[in-house]
PDB file with SEQRES, HELIX, SHEET and CRYST1 records, atoms N, CA, C and O in Angstrom:
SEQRES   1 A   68  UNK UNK UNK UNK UNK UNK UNK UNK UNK UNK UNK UNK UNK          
SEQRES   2 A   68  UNK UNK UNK UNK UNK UNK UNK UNK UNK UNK UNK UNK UNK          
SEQRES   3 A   68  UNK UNK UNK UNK UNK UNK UNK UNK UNK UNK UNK UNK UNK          
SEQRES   4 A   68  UNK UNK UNK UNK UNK UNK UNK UNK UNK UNK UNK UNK UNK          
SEQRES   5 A   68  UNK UNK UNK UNK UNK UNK UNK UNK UNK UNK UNK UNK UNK          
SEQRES   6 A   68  UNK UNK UNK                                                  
HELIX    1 AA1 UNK A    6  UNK A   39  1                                  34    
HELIX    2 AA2 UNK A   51  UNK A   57  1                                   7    
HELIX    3 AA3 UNK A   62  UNK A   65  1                                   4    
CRYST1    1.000    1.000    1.000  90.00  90.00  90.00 P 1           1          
ATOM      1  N   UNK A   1      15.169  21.441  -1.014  1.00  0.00           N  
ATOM      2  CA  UNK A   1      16.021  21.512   0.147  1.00  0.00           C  
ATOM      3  C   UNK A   1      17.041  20.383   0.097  1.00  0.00           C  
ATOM      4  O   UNK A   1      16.650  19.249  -0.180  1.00  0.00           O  
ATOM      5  N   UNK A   2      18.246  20.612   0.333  1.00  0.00           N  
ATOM      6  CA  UNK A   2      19.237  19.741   0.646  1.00  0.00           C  
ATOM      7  C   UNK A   2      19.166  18.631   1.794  1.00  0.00           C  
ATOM      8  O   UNK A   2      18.804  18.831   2.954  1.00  0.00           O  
ATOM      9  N   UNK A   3      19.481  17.720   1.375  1.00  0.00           N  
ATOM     10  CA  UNK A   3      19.606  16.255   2.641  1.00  0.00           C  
ATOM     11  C   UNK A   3      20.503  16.718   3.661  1.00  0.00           C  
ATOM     12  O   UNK A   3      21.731  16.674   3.585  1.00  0.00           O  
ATOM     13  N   UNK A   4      19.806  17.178   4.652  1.00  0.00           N  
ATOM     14  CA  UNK A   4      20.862  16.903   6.144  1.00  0.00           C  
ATOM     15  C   UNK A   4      20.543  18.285   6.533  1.00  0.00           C  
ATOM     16  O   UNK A   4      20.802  18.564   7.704  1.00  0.00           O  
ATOM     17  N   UNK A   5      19.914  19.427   5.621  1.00  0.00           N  
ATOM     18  CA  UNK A   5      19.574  20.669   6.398  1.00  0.00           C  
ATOM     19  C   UNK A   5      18.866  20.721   7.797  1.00  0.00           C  
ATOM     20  O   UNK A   5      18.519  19.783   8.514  1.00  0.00           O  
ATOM     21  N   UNK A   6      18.774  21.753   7.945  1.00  0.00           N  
ATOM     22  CA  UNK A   6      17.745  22.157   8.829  1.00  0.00           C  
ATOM     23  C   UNK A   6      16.527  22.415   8.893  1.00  0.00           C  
ATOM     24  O   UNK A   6      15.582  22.117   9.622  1.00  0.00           O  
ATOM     25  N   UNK A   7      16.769  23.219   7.712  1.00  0.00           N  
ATOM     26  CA  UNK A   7      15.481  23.348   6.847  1.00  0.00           C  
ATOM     27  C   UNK A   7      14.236  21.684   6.165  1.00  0.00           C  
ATOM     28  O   UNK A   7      13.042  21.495   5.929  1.00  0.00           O  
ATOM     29  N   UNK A   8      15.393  20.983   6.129  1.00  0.00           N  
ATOM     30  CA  UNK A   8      14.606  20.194   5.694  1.00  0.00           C  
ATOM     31  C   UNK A   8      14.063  19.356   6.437  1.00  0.00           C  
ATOM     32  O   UNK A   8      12.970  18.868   6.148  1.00  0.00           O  
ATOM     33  N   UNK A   9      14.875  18.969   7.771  1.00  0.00           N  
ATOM     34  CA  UNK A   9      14.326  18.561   8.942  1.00  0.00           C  
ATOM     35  C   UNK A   9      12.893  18.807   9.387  1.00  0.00           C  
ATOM     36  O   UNK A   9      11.999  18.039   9.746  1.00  0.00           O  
ATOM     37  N   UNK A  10      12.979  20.383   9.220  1.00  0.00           N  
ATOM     38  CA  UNK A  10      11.862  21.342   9.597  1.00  0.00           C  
ATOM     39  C   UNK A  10      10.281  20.900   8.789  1.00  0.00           C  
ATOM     40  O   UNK A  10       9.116  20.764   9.162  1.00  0.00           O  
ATOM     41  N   UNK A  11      10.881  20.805   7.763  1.00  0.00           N  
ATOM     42  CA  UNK A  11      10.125  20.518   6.382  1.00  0.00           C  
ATOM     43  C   UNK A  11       9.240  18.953   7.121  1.00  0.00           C  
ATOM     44  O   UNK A  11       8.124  18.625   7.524  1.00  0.00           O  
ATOM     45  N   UNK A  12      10.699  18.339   6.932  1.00  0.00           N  
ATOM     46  CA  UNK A  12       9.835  16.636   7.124  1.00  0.00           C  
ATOM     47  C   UNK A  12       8.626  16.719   8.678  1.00  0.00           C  
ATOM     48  O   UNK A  12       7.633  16.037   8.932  1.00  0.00           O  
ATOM     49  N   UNK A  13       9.267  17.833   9.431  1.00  0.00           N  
ATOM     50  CA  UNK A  13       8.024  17.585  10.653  1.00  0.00           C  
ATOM     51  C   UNK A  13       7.366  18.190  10.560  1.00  0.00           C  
ATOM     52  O   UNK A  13       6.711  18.071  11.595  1.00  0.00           O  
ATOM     53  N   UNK A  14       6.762  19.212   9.745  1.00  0.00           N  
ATOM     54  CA  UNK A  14       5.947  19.309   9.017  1.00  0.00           C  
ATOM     55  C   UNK A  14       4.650  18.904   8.352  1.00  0.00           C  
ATOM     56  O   UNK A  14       3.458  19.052   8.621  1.00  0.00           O  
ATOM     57  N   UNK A  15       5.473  18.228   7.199  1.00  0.00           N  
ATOM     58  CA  UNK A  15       4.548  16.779   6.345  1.00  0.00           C  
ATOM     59  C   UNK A  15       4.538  16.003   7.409  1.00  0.00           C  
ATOM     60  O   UNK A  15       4.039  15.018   6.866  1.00  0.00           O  
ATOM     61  N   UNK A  16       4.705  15.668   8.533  1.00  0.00           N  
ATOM     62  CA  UNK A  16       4.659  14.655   9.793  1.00  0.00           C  
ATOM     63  C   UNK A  16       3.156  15.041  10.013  1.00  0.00           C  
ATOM     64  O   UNK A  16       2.095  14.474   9.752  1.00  0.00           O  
ATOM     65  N   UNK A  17       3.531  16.369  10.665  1.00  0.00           N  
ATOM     66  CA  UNK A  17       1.976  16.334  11.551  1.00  0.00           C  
ATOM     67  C   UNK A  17       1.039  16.697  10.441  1.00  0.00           C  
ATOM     68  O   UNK A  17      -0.119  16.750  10.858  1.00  0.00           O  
ATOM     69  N   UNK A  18       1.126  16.896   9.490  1.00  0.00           N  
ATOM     70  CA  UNK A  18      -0.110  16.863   8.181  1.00  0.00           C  
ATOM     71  C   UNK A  18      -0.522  15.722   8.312  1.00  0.00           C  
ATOM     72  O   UNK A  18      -1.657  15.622   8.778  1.00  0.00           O  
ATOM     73  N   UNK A  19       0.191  14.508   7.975  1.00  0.00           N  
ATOM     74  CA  UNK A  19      -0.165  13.347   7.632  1.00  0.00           C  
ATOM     75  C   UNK A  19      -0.998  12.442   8.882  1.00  0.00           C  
ATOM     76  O   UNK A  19      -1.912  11.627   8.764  1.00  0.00           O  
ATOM     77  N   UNK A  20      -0.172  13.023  10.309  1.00  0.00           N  
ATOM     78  CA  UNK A  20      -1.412  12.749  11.750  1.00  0.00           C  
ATOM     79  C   UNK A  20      -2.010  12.905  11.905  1.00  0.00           C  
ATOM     80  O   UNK A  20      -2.679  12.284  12.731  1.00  0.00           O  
ATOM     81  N   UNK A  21      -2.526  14.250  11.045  1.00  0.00           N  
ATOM     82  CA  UNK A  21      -3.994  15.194  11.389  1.00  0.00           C  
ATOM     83  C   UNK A  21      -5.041  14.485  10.435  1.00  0.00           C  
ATOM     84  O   UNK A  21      -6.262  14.413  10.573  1.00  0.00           O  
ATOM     85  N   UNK A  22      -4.453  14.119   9.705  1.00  0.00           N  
ATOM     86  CA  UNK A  22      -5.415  13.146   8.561  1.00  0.00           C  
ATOM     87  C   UNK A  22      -5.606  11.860   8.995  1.00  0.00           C  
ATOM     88  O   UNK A  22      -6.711  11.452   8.636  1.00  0.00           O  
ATOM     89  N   UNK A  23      -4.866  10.917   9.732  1.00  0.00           N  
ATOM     90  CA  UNK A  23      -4.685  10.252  10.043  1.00  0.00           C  
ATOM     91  C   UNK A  23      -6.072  10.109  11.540  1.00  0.00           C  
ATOM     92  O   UNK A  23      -7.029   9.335  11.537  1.00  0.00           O  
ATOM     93  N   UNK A  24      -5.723  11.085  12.604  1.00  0.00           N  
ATOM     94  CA  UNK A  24      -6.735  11.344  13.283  1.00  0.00           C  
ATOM     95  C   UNK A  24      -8.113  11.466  12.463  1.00  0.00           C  
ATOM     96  O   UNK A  24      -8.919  10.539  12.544  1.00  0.00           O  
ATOM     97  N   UNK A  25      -8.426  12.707  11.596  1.00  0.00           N  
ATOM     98  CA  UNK A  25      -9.336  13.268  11.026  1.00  0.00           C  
ATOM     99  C   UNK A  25      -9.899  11.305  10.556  1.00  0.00           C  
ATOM    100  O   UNK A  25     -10.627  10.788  11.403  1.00  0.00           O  
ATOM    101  N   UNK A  26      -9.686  10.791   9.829  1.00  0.00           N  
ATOM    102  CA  UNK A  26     -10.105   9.983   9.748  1.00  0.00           C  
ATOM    103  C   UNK A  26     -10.270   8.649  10.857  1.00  0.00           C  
ATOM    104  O   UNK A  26     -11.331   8.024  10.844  1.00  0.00           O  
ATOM    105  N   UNK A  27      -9.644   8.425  11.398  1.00  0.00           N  
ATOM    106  CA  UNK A  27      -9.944   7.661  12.602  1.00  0.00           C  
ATOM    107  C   UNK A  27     -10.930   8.129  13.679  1.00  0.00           C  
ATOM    108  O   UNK A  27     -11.525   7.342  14.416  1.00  0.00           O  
ATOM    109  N   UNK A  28     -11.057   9.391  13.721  1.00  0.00           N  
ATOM    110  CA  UNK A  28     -12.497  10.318  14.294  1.00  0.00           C  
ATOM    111  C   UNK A  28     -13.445  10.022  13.483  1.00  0.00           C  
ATOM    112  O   UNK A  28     -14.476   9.565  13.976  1.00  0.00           O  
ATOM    113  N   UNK A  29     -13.376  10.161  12.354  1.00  0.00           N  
ATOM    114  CA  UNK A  29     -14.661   9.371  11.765  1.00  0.00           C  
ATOM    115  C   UNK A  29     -15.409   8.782  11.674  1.00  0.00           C  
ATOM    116  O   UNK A  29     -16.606   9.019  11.836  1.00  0.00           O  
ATOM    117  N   UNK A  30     -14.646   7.410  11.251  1.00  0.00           N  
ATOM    118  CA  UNK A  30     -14.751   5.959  11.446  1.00  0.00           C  
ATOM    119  C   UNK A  30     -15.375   5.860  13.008  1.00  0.00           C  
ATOM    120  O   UNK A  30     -16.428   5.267  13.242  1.00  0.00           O  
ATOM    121  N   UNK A  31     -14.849   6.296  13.682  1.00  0.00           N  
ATOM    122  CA  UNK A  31     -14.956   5.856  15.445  1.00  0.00           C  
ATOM    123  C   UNK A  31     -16.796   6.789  15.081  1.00  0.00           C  
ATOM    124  O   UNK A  31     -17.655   5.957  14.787  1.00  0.00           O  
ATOM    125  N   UNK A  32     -17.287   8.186  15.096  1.00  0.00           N  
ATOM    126  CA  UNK A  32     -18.165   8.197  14.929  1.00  0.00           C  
ATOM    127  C   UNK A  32     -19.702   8.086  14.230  1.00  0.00           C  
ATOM    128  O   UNK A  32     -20.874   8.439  14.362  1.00  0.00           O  
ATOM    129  N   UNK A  33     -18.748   7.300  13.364  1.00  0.00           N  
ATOM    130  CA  UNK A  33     -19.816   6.319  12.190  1.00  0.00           C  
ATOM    131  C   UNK A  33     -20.211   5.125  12.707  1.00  0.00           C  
ATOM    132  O   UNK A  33     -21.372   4.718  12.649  1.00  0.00           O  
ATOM    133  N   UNK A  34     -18.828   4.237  13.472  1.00  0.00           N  
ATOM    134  CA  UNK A  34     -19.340   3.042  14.486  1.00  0.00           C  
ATOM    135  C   UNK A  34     -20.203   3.680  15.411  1.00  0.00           C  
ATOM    136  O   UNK A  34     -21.403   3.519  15.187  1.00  0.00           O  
ATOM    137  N   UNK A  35     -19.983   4.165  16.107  1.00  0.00           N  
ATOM    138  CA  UNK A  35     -21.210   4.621  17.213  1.00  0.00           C  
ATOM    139  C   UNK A  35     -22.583   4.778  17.121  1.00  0.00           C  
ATOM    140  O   UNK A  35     -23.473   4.532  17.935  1.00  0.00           O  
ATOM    141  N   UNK A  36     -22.631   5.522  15.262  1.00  0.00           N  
ATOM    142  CA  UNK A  36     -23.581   6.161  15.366  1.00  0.00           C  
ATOM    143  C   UNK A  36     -24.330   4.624  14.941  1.00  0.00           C  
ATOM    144  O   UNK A  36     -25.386   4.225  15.432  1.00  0.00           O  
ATOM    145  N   UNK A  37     -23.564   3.939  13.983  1.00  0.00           N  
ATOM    146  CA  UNK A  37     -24.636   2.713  13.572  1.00  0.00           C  
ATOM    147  C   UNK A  37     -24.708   1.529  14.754  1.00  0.00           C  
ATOM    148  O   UNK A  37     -25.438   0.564  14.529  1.00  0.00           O  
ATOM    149  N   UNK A  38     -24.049   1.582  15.863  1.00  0.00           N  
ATOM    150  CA  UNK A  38     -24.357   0.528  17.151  1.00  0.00           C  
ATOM    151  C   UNK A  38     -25.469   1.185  17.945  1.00  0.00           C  
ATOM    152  O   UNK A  38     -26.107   0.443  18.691  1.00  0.00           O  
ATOM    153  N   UNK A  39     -25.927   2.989  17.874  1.00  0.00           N  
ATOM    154  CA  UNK A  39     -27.135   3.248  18.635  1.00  0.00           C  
ATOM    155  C   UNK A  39     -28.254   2.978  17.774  1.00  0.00           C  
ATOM    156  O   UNK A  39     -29.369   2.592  18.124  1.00  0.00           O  
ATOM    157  N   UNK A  40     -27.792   3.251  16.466  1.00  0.00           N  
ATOM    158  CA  UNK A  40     -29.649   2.673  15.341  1.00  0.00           C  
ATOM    159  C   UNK A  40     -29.669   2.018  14.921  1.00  0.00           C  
ATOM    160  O   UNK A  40     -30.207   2.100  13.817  1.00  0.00           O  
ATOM    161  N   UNK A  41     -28.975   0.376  15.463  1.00  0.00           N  
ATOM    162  CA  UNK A  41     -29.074  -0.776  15.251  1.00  0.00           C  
ATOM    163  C   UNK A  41     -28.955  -2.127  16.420  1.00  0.00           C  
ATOM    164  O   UNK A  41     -28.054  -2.204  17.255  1.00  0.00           O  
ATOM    165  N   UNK A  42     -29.707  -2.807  16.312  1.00  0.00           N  
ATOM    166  CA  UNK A  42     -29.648  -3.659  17.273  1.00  0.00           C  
ATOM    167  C   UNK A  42     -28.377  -5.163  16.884  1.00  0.00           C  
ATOM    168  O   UNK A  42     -27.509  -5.642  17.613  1.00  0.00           O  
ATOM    169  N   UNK A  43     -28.685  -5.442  15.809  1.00  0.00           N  
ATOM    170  CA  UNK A  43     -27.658  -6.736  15.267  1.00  0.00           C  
ATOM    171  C   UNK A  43     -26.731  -5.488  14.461  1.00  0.00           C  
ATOM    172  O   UNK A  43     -27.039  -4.353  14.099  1.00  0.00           O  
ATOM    173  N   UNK A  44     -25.354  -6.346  14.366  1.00  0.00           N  
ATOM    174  CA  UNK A  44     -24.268  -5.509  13.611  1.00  0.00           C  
ATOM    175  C   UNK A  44     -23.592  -6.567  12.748  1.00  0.00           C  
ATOM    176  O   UNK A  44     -23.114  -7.526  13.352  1.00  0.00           O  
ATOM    177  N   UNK A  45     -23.506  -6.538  11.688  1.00  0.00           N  
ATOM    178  CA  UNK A  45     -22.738  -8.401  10.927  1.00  0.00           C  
ATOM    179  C   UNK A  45     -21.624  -7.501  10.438  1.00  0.00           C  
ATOM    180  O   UNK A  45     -21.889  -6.429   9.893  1.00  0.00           O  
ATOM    181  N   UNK A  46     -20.098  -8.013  10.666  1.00  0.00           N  
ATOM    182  CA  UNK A  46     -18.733  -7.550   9.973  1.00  0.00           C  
ATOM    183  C   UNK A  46     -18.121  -8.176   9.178  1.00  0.00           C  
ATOM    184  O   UNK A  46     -18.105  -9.404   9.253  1.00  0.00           O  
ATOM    185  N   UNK A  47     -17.474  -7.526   8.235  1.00  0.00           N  
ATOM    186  CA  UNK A  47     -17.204  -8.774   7.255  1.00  0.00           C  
ATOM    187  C   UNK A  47     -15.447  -8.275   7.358  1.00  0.00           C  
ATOM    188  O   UNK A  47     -15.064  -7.188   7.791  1.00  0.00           O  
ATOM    189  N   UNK A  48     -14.691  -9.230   6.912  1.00  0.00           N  
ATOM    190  CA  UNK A  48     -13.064  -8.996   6.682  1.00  0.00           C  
ATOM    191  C   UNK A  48     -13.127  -8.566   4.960  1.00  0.00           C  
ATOM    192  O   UNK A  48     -13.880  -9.189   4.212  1.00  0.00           O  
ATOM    193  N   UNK A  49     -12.430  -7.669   4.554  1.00  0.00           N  
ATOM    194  CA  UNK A  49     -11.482  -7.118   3.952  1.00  0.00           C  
ATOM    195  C   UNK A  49     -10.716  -7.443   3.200  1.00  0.00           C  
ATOM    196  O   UNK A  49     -11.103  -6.456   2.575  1.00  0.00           O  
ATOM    197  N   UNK A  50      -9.710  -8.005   2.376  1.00  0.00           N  
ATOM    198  CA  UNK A  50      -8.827  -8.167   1.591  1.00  0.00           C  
ATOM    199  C   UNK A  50      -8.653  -6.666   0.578  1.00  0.00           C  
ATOM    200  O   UNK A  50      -8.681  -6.653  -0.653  1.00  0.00           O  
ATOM    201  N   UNK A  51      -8.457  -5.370   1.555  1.00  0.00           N  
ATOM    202  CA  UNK A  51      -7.946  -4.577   0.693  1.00  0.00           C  
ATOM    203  C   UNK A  51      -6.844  -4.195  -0.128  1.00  0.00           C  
ATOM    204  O   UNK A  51      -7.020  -3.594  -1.188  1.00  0.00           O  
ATOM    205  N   UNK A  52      -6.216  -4.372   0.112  1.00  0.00           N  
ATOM    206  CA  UNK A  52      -5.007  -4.586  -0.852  1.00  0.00           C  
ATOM    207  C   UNK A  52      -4.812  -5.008  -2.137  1.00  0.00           C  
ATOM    208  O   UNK A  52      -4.292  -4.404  -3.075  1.00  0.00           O  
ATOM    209  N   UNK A  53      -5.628  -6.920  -2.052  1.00  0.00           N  
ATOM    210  CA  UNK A  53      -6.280  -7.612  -3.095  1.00  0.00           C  
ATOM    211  C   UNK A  53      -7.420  -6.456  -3.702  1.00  0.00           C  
ATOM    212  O   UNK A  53      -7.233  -6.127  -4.873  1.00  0.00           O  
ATOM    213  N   UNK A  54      -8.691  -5.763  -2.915  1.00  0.00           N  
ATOM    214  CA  UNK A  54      -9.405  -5.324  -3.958  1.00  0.00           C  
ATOM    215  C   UNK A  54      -8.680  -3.756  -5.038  1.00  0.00           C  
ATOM    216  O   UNK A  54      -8.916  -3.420  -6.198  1.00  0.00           O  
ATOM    217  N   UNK A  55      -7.954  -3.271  -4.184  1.00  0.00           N  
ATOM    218  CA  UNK A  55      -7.225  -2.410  -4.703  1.00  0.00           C  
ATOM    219  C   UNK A  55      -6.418  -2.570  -6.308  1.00  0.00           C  
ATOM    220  O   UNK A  55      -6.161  -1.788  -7.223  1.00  0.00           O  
ATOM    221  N   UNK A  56      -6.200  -4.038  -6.051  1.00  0.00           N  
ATOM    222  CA  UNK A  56      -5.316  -4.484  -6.838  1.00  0.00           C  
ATOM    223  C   UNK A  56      -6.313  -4.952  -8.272  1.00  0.00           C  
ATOM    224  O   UNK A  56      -6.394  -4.090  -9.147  1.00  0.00           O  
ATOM    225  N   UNK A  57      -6.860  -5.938  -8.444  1.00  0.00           N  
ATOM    226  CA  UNK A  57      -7.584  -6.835  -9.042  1.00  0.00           C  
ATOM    227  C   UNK A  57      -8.764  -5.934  -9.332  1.00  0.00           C  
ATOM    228  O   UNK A  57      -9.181  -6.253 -10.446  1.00  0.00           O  
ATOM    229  N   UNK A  58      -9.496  -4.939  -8.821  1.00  0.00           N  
ATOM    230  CA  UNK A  58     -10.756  -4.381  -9.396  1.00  0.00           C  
ATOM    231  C   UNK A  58     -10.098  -3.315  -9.754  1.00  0.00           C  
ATOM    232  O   UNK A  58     -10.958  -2.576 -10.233  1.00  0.00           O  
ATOM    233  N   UNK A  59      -8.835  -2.662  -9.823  1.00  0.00           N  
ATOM    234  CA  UNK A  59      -8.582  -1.377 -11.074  1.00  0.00           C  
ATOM    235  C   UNK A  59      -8.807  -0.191 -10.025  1.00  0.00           C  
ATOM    236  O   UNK A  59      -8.241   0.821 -10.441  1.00  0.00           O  
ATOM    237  N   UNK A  60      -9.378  -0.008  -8.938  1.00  0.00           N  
ATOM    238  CA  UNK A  60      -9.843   0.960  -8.133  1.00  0.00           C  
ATOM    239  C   UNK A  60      -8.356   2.026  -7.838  1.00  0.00           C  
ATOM    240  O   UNK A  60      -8.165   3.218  -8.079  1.00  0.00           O  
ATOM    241  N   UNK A  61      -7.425   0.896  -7.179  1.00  0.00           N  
ATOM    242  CA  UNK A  61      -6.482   1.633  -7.044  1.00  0.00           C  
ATOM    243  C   UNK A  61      -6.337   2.628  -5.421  1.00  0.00           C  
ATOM    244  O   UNK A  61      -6.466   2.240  -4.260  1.00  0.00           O  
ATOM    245  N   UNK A  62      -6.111   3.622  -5.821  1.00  0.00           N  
ATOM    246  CA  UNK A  62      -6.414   4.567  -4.919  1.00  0.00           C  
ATOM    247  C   UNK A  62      -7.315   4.732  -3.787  1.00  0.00           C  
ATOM    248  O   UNK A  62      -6.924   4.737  -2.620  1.00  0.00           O  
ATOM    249  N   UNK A  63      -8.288   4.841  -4.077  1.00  0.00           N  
ATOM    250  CA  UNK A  63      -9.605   5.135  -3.875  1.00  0.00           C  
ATOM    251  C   UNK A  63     -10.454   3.943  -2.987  1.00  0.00           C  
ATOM    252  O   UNK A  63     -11.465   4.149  -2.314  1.00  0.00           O  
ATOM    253  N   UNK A  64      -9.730   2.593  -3.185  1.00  0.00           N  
ATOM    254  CA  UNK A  64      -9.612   1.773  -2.462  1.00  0.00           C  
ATOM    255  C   UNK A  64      -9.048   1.619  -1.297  1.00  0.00           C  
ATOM    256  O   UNK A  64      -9.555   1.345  -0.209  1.00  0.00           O  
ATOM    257  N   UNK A  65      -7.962   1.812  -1.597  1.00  0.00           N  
ATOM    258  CA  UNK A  65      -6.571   2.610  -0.164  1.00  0.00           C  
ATOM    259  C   UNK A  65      -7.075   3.481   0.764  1.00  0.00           C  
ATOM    260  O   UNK A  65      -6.942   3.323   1.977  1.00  0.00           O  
ATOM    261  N   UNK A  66      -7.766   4.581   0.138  1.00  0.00           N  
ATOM    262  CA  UNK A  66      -8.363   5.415   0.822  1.00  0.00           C  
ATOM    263  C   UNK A  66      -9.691   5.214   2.076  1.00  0.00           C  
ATOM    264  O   UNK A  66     -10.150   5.854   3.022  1.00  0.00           O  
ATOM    265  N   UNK A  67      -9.853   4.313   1.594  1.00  0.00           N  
ATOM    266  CA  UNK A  67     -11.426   3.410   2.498  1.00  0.00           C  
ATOM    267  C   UNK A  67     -10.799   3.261   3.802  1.00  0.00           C  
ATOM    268  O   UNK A  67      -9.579   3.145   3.919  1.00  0.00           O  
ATOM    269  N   UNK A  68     -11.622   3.262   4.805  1.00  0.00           N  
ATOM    270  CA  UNK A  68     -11.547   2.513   6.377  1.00  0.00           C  
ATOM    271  C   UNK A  68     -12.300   1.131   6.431  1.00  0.00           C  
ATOM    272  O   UNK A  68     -12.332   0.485   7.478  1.00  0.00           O  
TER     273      UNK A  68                                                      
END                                                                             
């Protein structure tokens, strides 16, 4: 599709709400994975992250990115 159509407009909101629905789909997740491990657990220990760094430095790549 050409830059500035209509069509392509159409297009980009589109890939928009794909990318929200995944976006949700996974943030629904996460939200009921916390829940489920704060009712069958009494202590909870969190640790921080440096994903980006592990993405980078362990070769993972992707698949790293992909994590919550």
């Amino acid at each position: 599709m050409q830059k500035g159509s209509k069509n392509r407009g159409k297009q980009r909101i589109k890939v928009a709400k794909l990318h929200q629905k995944i976006a949700n789909q996974r943030k629904d997740f996460l939200h009921k994975q916390s829940k489920q491990i704060t009712n069958a657990y009494d202590c909870v220990c969190i640790e921080n992250l440096d994903i980006k760094a592990m993405s980078q430095s362990l070769h993972f790549g992707k698949s790293v990115s992909d994590n919550g």
